[in-house]
PDB file of N, CA, C and O in Angstrom:
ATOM      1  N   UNK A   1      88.869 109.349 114.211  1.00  0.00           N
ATOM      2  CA  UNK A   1      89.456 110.120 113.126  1.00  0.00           C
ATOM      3  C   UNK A   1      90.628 110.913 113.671  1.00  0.00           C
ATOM      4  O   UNK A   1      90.327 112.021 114.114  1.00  0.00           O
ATOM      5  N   UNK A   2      91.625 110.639 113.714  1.00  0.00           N
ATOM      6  CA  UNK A   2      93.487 111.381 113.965  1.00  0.00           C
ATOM      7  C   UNK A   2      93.465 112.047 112.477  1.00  0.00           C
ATOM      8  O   UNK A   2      93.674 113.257 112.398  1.00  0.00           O
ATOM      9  N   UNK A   3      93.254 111.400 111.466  1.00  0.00           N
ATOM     10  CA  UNK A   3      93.645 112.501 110.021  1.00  0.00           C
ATOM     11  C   UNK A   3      95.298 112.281 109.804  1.00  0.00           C
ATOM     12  O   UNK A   3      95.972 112.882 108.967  1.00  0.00           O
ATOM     13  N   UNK A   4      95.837 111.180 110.847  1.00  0.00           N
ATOM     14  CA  UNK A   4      96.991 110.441 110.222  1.00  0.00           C
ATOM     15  C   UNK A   4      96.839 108.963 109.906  1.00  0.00           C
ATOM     16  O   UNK A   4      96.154 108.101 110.456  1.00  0.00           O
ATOM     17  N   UNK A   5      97.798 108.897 108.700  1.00  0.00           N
ATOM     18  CA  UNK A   5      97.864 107.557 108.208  1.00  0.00           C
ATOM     19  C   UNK A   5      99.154 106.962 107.544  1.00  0.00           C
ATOM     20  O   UNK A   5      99.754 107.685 106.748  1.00  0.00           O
ATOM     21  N   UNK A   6      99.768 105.337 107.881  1.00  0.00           N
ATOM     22  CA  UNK A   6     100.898 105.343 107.503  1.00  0.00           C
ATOM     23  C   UNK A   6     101.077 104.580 106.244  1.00  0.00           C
ATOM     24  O   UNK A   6     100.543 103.473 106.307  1.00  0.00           O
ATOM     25  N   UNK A   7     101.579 104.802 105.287  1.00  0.00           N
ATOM     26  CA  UNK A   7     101.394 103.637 103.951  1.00  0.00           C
ATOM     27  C   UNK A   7     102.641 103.952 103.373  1.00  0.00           C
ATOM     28  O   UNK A   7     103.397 104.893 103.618  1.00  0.00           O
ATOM     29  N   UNK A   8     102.805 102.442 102.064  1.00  0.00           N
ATOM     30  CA  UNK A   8     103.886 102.439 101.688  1.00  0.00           C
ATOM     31  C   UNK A   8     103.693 102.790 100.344  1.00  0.00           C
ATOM     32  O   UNK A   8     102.557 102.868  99.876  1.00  0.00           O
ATOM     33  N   UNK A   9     104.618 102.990  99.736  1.00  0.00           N
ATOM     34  CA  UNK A   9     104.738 103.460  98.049  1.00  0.00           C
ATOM     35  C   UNK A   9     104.970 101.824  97.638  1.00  0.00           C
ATOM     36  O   UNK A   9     105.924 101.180  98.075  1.00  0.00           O
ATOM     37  N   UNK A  10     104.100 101.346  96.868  1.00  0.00           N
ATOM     38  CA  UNK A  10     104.205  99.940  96.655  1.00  0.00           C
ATOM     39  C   UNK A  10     104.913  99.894  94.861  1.00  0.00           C
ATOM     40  O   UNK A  10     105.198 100.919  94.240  1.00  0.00           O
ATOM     41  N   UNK A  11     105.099  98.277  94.236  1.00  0.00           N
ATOM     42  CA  UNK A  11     105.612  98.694  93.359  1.00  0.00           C
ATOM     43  C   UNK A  11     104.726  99.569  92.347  1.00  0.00           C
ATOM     44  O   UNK A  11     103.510  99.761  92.317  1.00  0.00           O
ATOM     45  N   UNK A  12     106.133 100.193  91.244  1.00  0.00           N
ATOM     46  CA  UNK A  12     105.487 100.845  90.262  1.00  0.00           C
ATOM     47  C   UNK A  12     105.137 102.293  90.922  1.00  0.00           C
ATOM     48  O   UNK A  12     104.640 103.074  90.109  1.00  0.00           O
ATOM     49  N   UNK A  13     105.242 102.614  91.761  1.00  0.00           N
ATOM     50  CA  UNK A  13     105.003 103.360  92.573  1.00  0.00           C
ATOM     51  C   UNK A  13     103.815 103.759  93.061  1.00  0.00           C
ATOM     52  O   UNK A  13     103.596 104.913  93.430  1.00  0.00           O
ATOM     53  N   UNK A  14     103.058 102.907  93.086  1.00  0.00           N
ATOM     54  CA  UNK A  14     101.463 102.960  93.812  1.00  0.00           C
ATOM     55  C   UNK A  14     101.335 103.236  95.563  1.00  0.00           C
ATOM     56  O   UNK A  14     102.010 102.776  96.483  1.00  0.00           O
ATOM     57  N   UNK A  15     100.248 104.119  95.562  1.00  0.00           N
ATOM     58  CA  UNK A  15     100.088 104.293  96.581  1.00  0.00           C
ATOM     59  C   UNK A  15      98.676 104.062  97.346  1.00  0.00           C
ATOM     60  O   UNK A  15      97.733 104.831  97.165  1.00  0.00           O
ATOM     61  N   UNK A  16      98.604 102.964  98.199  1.00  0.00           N
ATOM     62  CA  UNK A  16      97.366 102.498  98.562  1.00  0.00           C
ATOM     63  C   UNK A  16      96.723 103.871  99.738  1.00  0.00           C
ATOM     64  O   UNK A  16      97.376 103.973 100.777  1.00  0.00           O
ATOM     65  N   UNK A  17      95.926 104.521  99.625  1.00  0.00           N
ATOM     66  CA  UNK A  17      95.240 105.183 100.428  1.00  0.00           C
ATOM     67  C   UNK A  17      94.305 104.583 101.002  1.00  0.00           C
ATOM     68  O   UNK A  17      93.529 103.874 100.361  1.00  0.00           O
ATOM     69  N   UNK A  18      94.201 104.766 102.389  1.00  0.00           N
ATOM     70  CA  UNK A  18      93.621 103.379 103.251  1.00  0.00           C
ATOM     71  C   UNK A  18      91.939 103.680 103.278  1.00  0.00           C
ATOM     72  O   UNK A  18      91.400 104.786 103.262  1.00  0.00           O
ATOM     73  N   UNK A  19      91.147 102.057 103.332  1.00  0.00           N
ATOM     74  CA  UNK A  19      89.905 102.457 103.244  1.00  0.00           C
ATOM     75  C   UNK A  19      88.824 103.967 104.075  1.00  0.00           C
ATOM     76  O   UNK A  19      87.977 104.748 103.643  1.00  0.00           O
ATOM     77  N   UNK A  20      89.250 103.813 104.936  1.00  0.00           N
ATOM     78  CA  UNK A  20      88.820 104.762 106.185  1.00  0.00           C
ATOM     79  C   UNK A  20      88.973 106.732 105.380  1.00  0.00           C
ATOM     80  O   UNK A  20      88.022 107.488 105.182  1.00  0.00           O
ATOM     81  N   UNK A  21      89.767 106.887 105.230  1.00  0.00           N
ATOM     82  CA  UNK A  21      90.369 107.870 104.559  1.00  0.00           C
ATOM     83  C   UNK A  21      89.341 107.890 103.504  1.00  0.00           C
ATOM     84  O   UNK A  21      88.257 108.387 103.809  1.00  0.00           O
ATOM     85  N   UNK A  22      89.457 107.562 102.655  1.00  0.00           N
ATOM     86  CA  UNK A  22      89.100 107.127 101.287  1.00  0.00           C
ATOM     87  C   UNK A  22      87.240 107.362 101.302  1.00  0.00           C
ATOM     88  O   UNK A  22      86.607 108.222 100.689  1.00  0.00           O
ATOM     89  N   UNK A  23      86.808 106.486 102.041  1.00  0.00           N
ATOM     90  CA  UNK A  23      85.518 106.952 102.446  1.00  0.00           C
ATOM     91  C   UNK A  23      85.299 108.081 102.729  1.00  0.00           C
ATOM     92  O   UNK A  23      84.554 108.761 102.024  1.00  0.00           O
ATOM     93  N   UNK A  24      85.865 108.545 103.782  1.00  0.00           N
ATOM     94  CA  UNK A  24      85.983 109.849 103.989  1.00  0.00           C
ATOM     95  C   UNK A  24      85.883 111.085 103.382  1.00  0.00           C
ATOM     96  O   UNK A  24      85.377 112.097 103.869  1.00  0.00           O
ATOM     97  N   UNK A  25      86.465 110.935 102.140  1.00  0.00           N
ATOM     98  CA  UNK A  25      87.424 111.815 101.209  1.00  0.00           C
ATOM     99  C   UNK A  25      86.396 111.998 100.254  1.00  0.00           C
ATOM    100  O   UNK A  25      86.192 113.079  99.701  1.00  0.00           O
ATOM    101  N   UNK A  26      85.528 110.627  99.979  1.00  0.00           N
ATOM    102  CA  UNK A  26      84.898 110.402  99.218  1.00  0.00           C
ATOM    103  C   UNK A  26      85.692 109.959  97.783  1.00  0.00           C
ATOM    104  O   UNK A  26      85.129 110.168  96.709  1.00  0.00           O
ATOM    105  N   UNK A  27      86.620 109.527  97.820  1.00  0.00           N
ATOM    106  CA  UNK A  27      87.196 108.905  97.123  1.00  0.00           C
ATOM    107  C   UNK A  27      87.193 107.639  96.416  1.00  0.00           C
ATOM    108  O   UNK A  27      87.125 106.671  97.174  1.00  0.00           O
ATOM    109  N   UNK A  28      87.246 107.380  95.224  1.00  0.00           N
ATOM    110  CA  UNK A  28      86.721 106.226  94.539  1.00  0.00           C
ATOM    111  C   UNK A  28      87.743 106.117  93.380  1.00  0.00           C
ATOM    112  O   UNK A  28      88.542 106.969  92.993  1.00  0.00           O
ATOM    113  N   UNK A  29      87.526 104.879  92.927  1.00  0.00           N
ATOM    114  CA  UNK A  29      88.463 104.384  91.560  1.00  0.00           C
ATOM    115  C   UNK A  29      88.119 105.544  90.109  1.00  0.00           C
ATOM    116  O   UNK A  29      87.085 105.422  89.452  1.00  0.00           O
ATOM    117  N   UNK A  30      88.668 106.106  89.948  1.00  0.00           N
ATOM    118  CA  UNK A  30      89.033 107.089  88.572  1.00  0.00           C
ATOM    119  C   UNK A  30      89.099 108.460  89.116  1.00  0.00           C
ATOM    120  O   UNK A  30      89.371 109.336  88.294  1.00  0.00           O
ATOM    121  N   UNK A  31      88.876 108.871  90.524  1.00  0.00           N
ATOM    122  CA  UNK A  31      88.954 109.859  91.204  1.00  0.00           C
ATOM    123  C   UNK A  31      90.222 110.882  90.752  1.00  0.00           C
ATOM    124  O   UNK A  31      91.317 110.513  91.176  1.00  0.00           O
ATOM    125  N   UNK A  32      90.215 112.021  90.010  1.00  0.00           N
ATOM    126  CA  UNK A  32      91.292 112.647  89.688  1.00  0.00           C
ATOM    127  C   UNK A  32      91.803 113.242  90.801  1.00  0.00           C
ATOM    128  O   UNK A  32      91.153 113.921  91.596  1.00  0.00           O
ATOM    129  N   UNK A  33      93.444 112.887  90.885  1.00  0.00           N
ATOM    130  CA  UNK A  33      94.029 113.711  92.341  1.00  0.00           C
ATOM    131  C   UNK A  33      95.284 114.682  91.297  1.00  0.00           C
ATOM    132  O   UNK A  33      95.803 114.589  90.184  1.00  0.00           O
ATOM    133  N   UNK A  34      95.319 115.518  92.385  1.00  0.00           N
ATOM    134  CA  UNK A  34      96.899 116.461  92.276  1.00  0.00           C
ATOM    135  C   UNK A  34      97.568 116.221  93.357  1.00  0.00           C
ATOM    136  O   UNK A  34      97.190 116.222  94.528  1.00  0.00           O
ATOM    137  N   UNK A  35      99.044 115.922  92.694  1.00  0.00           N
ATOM    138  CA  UNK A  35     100.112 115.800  93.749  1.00  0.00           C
ATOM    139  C   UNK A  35     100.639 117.046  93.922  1.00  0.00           C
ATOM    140  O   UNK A  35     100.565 117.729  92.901  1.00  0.00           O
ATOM    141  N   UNK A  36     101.181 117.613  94.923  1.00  0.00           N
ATOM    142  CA  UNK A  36     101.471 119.231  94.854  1.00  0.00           C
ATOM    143  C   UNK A  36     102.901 119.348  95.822  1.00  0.00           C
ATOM    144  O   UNK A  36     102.779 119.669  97.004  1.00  0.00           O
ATOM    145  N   UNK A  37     104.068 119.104  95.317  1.00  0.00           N
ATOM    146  CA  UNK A  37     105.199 119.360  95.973  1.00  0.00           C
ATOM    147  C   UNK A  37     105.577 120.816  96.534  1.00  0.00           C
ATOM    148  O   UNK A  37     105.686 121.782  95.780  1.00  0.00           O
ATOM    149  N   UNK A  38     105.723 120.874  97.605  1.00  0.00           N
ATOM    150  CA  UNK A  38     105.792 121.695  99.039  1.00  0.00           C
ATOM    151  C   UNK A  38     107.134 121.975  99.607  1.00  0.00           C
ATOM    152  O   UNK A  38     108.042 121.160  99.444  1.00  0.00           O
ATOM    153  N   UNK A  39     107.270 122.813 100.107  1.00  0.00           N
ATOM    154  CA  UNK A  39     108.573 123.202 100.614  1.00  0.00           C
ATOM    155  C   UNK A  39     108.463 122.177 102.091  1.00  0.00           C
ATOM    156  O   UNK A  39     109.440 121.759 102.711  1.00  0.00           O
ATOM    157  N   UNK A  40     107.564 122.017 102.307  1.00  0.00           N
ATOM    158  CA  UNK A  40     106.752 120.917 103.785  1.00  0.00           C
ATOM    159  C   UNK A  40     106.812 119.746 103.053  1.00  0.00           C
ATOM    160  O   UNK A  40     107.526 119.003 103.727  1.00  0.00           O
ATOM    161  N   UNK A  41     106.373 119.006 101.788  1.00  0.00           N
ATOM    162  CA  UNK A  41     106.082 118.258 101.594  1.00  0.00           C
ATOM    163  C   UNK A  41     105.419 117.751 101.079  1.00  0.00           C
ATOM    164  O   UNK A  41     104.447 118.502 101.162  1.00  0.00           O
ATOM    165  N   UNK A  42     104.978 116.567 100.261  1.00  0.00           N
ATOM    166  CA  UNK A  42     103.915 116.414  99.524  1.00  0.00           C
ATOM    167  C   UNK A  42     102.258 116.533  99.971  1.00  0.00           C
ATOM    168  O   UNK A  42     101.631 116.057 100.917  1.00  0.00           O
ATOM    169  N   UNK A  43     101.940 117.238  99.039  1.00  0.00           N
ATOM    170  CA  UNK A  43     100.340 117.293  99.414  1.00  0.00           C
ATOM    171  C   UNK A  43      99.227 116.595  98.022  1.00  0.00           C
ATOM    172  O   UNK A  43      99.160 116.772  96.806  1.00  0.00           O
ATOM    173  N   UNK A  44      98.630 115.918  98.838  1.00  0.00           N
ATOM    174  CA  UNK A  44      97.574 115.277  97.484  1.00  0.00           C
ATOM    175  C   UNK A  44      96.364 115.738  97.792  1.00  0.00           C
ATOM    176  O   UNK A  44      96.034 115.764  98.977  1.00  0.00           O
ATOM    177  N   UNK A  45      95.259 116.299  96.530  1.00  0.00           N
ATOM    178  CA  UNK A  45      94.585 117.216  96.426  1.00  0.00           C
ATOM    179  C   UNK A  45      93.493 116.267  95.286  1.00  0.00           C
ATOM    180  O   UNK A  45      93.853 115.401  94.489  1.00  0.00           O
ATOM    181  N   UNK A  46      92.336 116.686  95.497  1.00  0.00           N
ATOM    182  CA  UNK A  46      91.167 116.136  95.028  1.00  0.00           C
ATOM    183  C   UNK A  46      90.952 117.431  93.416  1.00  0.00           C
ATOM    184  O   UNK A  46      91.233 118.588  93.729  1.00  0.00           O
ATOM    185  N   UNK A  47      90.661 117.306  92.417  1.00  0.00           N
ATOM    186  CA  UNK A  47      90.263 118.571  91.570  1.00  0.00           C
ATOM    187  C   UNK A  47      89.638 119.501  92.336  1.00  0.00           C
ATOM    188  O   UNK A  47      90.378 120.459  92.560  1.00  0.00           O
ATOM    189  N   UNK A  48      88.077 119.624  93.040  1.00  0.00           N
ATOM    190  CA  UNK A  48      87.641 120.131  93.703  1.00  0.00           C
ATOM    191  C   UNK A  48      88.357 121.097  94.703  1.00  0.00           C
ATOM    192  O   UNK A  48      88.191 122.317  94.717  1.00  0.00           O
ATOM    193  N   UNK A  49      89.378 120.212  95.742  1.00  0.00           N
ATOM    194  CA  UNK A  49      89.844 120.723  96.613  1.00  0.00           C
ATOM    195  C   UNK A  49      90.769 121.586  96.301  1.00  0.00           C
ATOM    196  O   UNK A  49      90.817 122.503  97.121  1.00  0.00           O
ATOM    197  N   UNK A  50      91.686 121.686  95.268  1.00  0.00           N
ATOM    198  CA  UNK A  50      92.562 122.245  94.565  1.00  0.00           C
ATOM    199  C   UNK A  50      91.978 123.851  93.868  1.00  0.00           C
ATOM    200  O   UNK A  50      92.542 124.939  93.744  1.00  0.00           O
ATOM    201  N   UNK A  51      90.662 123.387  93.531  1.00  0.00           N
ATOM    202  CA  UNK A  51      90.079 124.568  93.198  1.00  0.00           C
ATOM    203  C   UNK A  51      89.687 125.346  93.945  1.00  0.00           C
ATOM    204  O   UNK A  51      89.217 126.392  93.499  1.00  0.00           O
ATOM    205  N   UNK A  52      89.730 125.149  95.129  1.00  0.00           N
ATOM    206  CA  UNK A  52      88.847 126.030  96.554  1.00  0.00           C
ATOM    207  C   UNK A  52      90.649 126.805  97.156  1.00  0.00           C
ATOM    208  O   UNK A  52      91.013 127.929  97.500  1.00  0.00           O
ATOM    209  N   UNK A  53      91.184 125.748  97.039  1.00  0.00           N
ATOM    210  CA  UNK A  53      92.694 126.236  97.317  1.00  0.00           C
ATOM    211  C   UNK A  53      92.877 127.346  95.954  1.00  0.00           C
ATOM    212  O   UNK A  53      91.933 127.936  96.480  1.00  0.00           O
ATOM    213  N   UNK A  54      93.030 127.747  95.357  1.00  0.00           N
ATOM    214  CA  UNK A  54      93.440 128.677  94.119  1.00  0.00           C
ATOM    215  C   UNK A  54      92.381 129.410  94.213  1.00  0.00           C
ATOM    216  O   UNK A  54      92.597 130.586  93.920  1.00  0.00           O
ATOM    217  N   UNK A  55      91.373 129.179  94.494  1.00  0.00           N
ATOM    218  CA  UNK A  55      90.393 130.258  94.419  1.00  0.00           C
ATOM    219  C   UNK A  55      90.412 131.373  95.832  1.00  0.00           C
ATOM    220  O   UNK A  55      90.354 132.603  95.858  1.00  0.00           O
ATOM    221  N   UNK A  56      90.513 130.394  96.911  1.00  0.00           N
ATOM    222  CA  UNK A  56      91.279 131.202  97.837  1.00  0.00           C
ATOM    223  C   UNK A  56      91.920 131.952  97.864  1.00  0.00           C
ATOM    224  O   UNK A  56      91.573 133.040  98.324  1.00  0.00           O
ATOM    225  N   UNK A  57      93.487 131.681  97.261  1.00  0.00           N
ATOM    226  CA  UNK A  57      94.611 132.132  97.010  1.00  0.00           C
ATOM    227  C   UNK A  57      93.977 133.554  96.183  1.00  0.00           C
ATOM    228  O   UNK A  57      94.201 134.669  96.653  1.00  0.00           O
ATOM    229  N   UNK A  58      93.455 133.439  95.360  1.00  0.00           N
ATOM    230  CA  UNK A  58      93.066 134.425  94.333  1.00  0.00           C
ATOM    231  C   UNK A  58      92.030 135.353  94.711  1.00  0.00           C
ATOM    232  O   UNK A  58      91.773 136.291  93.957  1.00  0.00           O
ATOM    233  N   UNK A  59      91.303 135.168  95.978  1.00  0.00           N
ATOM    234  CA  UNK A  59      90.233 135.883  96.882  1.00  0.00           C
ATOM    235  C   UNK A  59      90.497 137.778  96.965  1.00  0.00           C
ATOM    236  O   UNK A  59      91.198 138.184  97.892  1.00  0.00           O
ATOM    237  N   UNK A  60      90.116 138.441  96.327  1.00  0.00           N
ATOM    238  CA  UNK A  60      89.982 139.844  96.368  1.00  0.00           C
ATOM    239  C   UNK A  60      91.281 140.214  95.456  1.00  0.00           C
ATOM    240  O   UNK A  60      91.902 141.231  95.764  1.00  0.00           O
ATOM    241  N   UNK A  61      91.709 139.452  94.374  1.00  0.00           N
ATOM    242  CA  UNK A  61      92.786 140.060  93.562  1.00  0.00           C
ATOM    243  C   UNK A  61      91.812 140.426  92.793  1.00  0.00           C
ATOM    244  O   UNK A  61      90.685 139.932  92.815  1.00  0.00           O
ATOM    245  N   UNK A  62      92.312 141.599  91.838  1.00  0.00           N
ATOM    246  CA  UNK A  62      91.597 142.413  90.642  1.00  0.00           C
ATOM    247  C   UNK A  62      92.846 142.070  89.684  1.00  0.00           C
ATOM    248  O   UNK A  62      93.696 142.907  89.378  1.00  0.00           O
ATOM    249  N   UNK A  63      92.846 140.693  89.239  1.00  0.00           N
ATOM    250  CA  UNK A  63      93.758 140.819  88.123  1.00  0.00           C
ATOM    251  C   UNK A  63      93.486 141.211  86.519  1.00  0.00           C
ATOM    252  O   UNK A  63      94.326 141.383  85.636  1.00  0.00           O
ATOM    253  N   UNK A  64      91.948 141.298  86.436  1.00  0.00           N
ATOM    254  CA  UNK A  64      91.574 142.376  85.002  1.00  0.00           C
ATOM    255  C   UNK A  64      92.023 143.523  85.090  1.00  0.00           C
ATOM    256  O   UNK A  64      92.464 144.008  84.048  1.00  0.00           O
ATOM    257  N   UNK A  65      92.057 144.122  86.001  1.00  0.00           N
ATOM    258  CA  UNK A  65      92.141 145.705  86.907  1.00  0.00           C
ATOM    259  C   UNK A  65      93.975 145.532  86.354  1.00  0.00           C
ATOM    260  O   UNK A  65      94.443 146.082  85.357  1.00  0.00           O
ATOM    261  N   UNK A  66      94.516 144.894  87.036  1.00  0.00           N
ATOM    262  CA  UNK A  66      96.058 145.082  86.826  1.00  0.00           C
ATOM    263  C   UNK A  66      96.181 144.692  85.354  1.00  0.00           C
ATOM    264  O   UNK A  66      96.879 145.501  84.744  1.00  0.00           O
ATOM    265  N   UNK A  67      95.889 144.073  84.888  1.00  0.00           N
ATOM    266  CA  UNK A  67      96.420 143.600  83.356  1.00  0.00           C
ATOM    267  C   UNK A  67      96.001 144.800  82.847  1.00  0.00           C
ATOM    268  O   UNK A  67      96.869 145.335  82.156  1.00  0.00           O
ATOM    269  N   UNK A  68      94.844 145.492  82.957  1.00  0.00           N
ATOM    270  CA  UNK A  68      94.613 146.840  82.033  1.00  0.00           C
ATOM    271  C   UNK A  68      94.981 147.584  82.670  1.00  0.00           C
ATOM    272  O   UNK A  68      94.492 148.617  82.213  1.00  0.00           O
ATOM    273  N   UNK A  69      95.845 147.953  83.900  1.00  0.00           N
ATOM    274  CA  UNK A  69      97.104 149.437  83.899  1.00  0.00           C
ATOM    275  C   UNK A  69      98.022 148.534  83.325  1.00  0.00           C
ATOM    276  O   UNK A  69      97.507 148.248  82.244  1.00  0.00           O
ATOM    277  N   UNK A  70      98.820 148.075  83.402  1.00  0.00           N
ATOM    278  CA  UNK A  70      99.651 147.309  82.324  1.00  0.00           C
ATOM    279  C   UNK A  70      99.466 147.374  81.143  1.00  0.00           C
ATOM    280  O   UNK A  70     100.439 147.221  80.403  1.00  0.00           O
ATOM    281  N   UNK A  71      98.376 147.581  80.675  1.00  0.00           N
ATOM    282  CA  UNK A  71      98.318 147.780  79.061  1.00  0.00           C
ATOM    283  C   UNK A  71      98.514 148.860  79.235  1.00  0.00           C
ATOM    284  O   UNK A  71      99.495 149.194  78.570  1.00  0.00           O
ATOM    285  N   UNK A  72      97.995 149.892  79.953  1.00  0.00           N
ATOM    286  CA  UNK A  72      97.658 151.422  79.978  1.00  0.00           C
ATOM    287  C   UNK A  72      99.040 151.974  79.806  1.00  0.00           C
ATOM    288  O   UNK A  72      99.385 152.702  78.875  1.00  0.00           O
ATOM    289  N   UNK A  73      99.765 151.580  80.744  1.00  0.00           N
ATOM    290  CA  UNK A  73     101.185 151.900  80.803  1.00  0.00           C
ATOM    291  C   UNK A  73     101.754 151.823  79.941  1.00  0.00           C
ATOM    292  O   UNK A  73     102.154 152.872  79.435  1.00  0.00           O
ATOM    293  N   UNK A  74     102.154 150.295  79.201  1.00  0.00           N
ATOM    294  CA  UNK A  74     102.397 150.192  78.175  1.00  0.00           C
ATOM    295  C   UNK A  74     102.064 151.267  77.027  1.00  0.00           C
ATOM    296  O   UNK A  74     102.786 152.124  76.517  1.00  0.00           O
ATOM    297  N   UNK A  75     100.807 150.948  76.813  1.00  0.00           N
ATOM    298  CA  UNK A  75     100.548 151.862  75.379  1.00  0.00           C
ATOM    299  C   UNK A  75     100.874 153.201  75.611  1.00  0.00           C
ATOM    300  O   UNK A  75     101.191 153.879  74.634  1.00  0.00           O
ATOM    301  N   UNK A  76     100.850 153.856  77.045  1.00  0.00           N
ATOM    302  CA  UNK A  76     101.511 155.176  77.066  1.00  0.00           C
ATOM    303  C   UNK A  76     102.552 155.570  76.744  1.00  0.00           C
ATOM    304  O   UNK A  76     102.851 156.554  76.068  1.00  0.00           O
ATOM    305  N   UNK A  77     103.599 154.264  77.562  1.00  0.00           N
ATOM    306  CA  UNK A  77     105.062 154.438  77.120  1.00  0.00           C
ATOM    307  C   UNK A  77     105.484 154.470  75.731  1.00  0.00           C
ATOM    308  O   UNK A  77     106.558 154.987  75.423  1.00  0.00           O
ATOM    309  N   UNK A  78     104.493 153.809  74.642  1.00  0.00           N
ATOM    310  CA  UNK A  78     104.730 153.542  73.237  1.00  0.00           C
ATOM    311  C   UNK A  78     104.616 154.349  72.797  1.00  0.00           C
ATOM    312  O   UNK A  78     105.399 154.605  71.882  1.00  0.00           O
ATOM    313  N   UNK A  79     103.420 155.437  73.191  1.00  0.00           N
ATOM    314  CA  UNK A  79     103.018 157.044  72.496  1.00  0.00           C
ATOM    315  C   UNK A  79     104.137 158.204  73.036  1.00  0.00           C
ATOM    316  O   UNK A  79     104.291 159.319  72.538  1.00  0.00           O
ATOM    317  N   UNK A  80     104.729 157.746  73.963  1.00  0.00           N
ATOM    318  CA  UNK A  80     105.906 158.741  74.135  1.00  0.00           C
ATOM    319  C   UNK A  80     107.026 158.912  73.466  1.00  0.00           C
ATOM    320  O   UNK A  80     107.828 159.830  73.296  1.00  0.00           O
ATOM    321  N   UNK A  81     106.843 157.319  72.966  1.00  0.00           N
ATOM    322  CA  UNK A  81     108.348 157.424  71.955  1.00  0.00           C
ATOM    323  C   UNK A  81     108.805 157.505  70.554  1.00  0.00           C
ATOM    324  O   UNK A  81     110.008 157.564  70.300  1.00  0.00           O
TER     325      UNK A  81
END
C-alpha cells in the first residue's frame, strides 16, 4: 500500500479508480463521491468522508451562539433608531 496511483481520464470523462484502491476504500458501483477542487488540487471524497471533513472543520464552533448575538445586535441597533 504507497496510497499512490496513476490513471487516465478515459472517454466522456471517466475515471477508472483501480481495483486495489477501490477495495480498500470500500468502494463499489453507485458509491456517491465528491469531487472537491483545491488550491493543491483535486480531491475525491466518499459522502461519509466529506462529512467527518466538515464536521471537523466545524469542531468547537458555537454557531447558534453567534447567529443569536447577531440577532441581538441587530434588534438592538433597530430599537435605537
Amino acid at each position: 500500500m504507497n496510497g499512490t496511483y496513476q490513471t487516465t481520464v478515459g472517454d466522456r470523462g471517466r475515471l477508472v479508480i483501480p481495483a486495489e484502491l477501490r477495495d480498500r476504500a470500500g468502494l463499489t458501483e453507485g458509491t456517491a463521491l465528491t469531487l472537491i477542487e483545491t488550491p493543491a488540487g483535486v480531491v475525491l471524497l466518499t459522502r461519509p468522508q466529506l462529512q467527518a471533513l466538515v464536521r471537523a472543520d466545524l469542531a468547537g464552533l458555537d454557531l447558534v451562539g453567534e447567529l443569536l448575538a447577531e440577532r441581538r445586535e441587530e434588534a438592538a441597533a433597530e430599537a435605537v433608531e
